[in-house]
C-alpha positions as CSV (number, residue, x, y, z in Angstrom):
1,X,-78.9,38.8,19.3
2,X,-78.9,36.4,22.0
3,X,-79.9,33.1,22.3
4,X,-78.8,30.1,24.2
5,X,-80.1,26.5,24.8
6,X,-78.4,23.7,26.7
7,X,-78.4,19.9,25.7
8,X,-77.0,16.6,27.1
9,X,-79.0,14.8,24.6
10,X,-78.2,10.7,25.6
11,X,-78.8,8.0,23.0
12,X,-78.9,4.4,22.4
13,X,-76.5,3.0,20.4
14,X,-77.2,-1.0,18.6
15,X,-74.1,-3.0,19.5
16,X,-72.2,-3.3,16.4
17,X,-69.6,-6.8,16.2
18,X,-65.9,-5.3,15.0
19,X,-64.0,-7.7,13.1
20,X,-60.4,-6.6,13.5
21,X,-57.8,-6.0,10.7
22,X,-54.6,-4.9,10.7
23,X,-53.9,-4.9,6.8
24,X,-53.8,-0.8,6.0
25,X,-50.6,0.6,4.8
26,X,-50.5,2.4,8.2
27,X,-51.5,-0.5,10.1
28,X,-48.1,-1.8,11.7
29,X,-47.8,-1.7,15.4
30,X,-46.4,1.3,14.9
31,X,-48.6,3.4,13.4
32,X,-51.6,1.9,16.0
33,X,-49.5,3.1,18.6
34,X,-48.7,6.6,17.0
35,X,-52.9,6.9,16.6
36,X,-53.7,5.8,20.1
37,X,-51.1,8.0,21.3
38,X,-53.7,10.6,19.7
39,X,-56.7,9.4,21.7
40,X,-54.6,9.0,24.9
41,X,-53.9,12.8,24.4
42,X,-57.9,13.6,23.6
43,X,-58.8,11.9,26.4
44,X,-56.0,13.5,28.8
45,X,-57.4,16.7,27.7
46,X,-60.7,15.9,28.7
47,X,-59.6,14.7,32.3
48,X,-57.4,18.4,32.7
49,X,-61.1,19.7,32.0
50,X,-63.7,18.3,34.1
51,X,-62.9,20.8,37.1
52,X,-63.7,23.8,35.1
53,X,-66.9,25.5,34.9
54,X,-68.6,26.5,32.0
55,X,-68.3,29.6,30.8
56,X,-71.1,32.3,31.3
57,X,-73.3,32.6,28.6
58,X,-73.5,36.4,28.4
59,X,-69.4,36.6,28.1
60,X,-69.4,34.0,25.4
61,X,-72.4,35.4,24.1
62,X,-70.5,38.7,23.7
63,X,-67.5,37.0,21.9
64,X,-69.5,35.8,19.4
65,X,-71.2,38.8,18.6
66,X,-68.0,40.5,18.3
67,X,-66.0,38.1,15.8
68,X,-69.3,37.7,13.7
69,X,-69.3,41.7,13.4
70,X,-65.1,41.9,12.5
71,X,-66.0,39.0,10.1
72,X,-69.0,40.7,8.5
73,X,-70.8,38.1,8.6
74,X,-74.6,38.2,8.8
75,X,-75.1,35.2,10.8
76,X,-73.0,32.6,13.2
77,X,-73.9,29.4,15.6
78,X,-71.5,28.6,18.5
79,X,-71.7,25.4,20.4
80,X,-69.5,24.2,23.2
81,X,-69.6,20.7,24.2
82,X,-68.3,20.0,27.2
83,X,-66.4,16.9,28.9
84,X,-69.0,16.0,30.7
85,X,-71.2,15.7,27.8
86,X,-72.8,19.0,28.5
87,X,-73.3,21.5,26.0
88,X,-74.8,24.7,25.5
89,X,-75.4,27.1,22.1
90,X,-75.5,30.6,20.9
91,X,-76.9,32.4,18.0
92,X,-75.8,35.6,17.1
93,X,-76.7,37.9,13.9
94,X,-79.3,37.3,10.9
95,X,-79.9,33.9,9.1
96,X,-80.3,35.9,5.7
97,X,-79.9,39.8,4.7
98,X,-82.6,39.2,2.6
99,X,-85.0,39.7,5.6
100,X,-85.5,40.2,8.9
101,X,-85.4,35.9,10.1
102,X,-82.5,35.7,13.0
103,X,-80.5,32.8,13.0
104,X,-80.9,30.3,15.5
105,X,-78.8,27.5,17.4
106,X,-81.5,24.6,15.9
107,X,-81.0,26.2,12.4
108,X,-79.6,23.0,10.1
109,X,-76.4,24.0,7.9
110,X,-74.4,23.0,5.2
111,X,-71.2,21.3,6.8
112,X,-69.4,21.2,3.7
113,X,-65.9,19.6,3.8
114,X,-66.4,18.0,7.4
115,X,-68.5,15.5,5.4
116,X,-65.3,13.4,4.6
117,X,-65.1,12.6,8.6
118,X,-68.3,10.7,7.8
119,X,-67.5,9.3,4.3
120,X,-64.1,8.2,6.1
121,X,-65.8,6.8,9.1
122,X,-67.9,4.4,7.2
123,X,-64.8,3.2,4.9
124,X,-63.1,2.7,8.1
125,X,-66.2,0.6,9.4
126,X,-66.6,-1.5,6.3
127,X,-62.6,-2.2,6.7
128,X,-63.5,-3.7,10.3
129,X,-66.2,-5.7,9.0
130,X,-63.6,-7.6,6.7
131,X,-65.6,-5.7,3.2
132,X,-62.6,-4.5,2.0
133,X,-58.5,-3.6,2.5
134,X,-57.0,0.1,2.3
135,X,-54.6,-1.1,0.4
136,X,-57.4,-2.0,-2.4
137,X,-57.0,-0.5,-5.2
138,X,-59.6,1.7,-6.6
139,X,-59.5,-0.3,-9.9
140,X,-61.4,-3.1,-7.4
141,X,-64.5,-0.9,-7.3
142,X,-63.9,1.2,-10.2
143,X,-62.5,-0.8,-13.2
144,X,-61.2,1.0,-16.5
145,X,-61.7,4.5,-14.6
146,X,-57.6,6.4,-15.0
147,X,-54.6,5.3,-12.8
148,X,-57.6,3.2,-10.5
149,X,-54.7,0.5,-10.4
150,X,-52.4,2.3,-8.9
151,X,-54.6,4.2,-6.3
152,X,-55.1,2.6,-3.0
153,X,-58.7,3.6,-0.9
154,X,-55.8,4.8,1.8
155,X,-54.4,7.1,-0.4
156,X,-57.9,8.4,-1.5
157,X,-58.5,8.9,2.5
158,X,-55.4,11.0,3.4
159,X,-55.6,13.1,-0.4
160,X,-52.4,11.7,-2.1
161,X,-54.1,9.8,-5.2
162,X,-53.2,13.2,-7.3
163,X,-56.7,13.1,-8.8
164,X,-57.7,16.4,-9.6
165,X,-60.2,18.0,-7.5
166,X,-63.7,18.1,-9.8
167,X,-65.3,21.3,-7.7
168,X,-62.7,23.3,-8.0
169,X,-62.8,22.4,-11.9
170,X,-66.4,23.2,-11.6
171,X,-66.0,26.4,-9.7
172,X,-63.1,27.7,-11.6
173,X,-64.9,27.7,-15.3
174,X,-63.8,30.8,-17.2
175,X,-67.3,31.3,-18.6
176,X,-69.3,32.5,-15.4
177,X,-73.0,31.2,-17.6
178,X,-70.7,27.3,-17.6
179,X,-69.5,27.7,-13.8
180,X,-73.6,28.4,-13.0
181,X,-74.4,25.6,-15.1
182,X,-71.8,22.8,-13.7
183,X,-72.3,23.5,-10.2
184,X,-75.8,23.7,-10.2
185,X,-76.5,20.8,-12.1
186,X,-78.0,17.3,-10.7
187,X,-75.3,15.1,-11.4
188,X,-75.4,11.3,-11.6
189,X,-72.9,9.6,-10.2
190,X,-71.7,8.3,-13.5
191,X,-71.3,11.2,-15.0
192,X,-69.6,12.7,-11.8
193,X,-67.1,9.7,-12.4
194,X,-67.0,10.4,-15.8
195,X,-66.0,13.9,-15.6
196,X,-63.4,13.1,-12.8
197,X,-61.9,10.5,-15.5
198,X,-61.3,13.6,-18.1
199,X,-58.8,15.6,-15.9
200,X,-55.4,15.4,-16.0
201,X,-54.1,14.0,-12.1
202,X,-52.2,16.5,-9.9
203,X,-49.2,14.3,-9.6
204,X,-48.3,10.7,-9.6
205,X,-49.7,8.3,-6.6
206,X,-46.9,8.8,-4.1
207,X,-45.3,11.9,-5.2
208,X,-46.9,14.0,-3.0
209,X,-50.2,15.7,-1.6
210,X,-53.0,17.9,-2.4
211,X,-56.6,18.2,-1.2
212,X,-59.2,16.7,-3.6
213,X,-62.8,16.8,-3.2
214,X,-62.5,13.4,-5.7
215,X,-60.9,11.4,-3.7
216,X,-64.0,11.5,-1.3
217,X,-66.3,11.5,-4.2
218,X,-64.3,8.5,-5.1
219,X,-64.8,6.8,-1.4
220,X,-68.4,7.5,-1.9
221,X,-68.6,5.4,-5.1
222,X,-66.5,2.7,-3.0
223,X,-69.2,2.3,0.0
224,X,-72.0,2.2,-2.9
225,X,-70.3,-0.7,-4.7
226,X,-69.2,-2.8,-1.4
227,X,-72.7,-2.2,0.6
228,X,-75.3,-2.3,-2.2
229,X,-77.2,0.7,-0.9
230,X,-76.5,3.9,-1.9
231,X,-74.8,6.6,-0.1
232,X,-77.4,8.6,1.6
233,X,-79.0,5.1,3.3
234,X,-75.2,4.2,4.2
235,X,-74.8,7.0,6.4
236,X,-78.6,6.5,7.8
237,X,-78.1,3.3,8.5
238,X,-74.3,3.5,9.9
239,X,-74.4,7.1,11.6
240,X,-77.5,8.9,11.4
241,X,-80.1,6.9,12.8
242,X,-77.4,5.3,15.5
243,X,-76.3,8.5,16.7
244,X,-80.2,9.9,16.7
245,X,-78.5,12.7,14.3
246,X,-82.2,13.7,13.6
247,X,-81.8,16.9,12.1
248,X,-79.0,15.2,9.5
249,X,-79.0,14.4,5.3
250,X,-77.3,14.0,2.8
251,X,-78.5,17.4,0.8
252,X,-79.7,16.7,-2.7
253,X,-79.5,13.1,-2.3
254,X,-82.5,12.3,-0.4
255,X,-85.3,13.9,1.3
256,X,-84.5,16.9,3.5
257,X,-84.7,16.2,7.3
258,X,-85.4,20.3,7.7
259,X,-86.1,23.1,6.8
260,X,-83.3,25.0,5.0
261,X,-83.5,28.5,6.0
262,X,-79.9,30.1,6.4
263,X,-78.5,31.4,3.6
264,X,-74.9,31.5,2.4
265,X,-73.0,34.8,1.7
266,X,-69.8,35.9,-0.3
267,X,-68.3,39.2,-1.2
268,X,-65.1,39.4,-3.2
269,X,-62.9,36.5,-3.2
270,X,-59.3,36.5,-3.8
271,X,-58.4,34.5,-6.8
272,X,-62.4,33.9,-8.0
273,X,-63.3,36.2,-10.2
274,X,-66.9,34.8,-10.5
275,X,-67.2,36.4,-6.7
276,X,-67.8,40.2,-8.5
277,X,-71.4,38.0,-8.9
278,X,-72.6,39.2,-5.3
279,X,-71.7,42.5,-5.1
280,X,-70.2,43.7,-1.7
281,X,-72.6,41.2,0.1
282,X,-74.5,39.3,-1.4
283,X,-76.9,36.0,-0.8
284,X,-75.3,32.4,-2.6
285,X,-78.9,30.6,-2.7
286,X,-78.4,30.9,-7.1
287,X,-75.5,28.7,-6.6
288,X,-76.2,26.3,-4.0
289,X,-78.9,23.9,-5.9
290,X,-76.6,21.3,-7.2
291,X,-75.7,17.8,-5.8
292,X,-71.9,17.4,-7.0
293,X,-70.3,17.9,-3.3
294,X,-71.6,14.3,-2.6
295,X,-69.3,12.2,-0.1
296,X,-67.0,15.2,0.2
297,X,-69.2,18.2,1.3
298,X,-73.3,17.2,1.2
299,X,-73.9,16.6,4.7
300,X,-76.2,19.2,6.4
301,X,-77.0,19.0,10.7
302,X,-77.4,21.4,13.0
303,X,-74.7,22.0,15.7
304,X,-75.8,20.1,18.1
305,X,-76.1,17.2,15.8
306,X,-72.9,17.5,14.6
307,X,-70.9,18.2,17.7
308,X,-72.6,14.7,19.1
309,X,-70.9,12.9,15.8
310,X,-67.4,14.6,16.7
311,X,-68.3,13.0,19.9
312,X,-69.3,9.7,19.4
313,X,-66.4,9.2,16.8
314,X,-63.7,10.6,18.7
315,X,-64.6,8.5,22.0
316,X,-64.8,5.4,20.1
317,X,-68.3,5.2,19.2
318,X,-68.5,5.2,16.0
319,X,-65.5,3.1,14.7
320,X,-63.1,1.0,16.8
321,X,-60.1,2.2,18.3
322,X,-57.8,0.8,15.8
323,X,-59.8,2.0,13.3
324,X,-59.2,5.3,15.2
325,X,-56.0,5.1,15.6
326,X,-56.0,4.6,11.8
327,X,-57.9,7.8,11.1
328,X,-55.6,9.9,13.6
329,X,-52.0,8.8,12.1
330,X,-51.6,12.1,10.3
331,X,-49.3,13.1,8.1
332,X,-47.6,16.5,7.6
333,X,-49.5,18.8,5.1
334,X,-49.9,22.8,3.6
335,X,-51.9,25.0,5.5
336,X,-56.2,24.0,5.0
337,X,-58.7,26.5,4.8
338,X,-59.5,29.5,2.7
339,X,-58.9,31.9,5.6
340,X,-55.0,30.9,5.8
341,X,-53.3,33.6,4.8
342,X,-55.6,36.0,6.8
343,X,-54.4,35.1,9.9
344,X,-51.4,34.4,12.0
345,X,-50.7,30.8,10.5
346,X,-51.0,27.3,11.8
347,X,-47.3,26.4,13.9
348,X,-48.4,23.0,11.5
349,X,-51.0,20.7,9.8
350,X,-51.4,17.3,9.6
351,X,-54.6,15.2,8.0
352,X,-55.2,11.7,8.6
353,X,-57.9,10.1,6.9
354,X,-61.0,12.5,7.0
355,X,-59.6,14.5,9.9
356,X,-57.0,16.8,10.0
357,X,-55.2,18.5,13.4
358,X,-53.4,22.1,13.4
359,X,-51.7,23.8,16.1
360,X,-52.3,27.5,16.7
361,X,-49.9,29.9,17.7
362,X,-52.8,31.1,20.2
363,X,-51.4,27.9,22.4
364,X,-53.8,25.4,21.5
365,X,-54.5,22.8,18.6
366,X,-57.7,21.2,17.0
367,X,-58.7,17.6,15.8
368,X,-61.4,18.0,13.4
369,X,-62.4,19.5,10.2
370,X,-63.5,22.7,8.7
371,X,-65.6,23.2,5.4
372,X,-66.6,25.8,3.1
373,X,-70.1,25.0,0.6
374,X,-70.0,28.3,-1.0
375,X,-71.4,31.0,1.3
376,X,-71.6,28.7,4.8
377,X,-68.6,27.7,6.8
378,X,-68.5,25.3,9.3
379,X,-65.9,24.0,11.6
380,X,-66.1,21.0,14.6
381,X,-62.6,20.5,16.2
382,X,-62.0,19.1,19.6
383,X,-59.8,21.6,21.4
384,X,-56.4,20.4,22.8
385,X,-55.5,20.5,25.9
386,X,-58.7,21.0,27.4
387,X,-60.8,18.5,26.3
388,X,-64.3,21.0,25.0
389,X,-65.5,20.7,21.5
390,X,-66.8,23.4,19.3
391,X,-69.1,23.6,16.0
392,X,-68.6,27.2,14.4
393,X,-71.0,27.7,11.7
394,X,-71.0,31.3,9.7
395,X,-73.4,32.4,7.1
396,X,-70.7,33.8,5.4
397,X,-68.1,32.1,3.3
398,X,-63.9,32.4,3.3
399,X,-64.3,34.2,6.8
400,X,-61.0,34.3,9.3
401,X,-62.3,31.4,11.3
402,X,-58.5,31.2,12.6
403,X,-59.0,34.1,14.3
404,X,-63.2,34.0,15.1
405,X,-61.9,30.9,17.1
406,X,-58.7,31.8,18.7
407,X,-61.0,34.7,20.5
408,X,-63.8,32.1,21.7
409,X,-61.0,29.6,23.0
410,X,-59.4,32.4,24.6
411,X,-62.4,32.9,26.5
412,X,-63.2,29.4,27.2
413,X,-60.1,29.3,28.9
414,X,-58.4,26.1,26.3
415,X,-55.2,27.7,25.3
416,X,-51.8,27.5,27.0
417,X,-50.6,24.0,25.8
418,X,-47.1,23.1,26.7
């Protein structure tokens, strides 16, 4: 199934007044120089670009329809944004099995884990307006809750607090009836807090590092407490409605900005027994009525949306570029993503705070984030060295995106980075 659309959707962003800090744990001269080093590289890429042309859309067309068929998947978006702001999108495959509806490039979809580039980005924001430190403790926001004292909002960005991850408490439920119950349950946020404060942390703060959908959940709590508004009006308010990301919400948090009409998949999953639920194939709409992904996984756009976010924040848009330079001052880390060990693996990971870069044996690398919100997986990574972005959304979850994507940049032309 073939459809394509091209955008270079222009909008007008409010001047926003940056009040400058230098008082993060990664803020010496230093690590501002390591960070801009980052965008200096981002931007070189882009420059290596500008002579290429765009890649036929039948060709690219064809990829896609080819890695969603290996993958099994019923469903996939593609979008390429281009340099020069360009950007054109392909649909391939079914937006449920449950009927005959095909999925389309304007389809909204869960984004799952690349939420946290948002929830960072506003922290980040806040930090330039002078509302708060990254070295604050959490315990400033969030007195009496465990340990708060001795994590710092930096260590909550870049996942070394050692709190242990609440969804995959949730998910992980030996009862299948409980695991139902838990994750799709509207939560409050003070009983999210509360459960967080019942489980036993990971590891000590410094001691080393592990991804945690609390310590976002925790960030979100932070820009509640520091703004006075609540989450969903923050991002509104900051990104959203700046950005003209119309076809963007926070799911379950607020009104619906679209109509929600892909549905997630999953088939047997390594390690999660609950999985024998769907059969060979089956649809993930019984699971995917709660609210508990919050700050780290809520956010739902469509591709265009979300590849005009990567965008904006990545050309220094959206924060300033020391707050940038912030965000990009990764550290080594594991191997992210579900599909990890289905693959050739990353030559290595880093995360920063709410972005994360890997390197691909394919001869390329990616500045981005990926996300998984049960059956739908999303990625939006800016492609070293050439300088295109690309959203990959597939109906289906725990997919070989590794490998769906090292076949599109491969015909995009990106890879061969000395």
């Amino acid at each position: 199934m073939q459809r394509q659309s091209t955008s270079n959707k222009m909008w007008n962003r409010p001047t926003r007044t940056v009040i400058p800090s230098m008082s993060g744990r990664r803020g010496s001269k230093g690590a501002i120089l390591a960070g801009l080093l980052v965008i200096v590289v981002l931007a070189a890429g882009c420059g290596q670009s500008e002579g290429r042309r765009p890649v036929e859309h039948p060709s690219l067309q064809a990829v896609l329809d080819e890695v969603r068929a290996e993958q099994d998947a019923p469903g996939a978006i593609l979008g390429v944004r281009y340099p020069d702001g360009s950007s054109v999108f392909w649909a391939s495959g079914l937006a449920r099995l449950s009927g005959d509806r095909s999925i389309t490039t304007r389809d909204p979809f869960h984004l799952g884990s690349i939420s946290k580039t948002f929830t960072a980005a506003i922290v980040l924001q806040l930090r330039e307006e002078g509302l708060l430190d990254l070295e604050d403790p959490l315990s400033t926001y969030l007195p009496g809750f465990p340990r708060a004292e001795q994590v710092s909002l930096a260590r909550l960005l870049r996942h070394e607090s050692g709190l242990a991850d609440f969804a995959l408490y949730a998910y992980m439920r030996p009862d299948r009836d409980e695991m139902i119950s838990l994750v799709t349950r509207h939560w409050t946020r003070a009983e999210l807090v509360a459960l967080a404060a019942n489980l036993d942390p990971w590891f000590d703060e410094e001691q080393g590092w592990n991804y945690s959908n609390t310590n976002y959940f925790m960030l979100a709590v932070v820009i509640e407490e520091v703004t006075g508004a609540t989450l969903a009006e923050a991002l509104r308010s900051r990104i959203f409605e700046p950005l003209d990301l119309d076809s963007a919400w926070l799911n379950a948090w607020e009104p619906p900005r679209g109509e929600i009409v892909v549905e997630g998949h999953l088939g047997t999953v390594a390690g999660w027994a609950h999985s024998e639920m769907f059969g060979e194939l089956g649809s993930t709409t019984p699971i995917d009525r709660g609210n508990i992904e919050w700050g780290s996984g809520g956010v739902i756009a469509t591709a265009e949306d979300s590849l005009d976010f990567l965008a904006a924040l990545l050309d220094g848009e959206v924060i300033s570029p020391e707050s940038l330079a912030l965000m990009t001052d990764f550290v080594e880390t594991p191997p992210l993503g579900g599909a990890a060990a289905l693959s050739a693996g990353d030559l290595a990971n880093y995360y920063g705070f709410g972005i994360s870069r890997s390197v691909r044996p394919a001869g390329y690398s990616r500045v981005g984030h990926g996300g998984i919100y049960n059956g739908h997986q999303a990625g939006l990574w800016r492609l070293e060295p050439c300088g295109h972005s690309v959203a990959l959304f597939v109906n289906r979850g725990f997919v070989d995106d590794r490998r769906m994507l090292d076949r599109i940049v491969e015909r995009l032309g990106c890879g061969t980075e000395d």
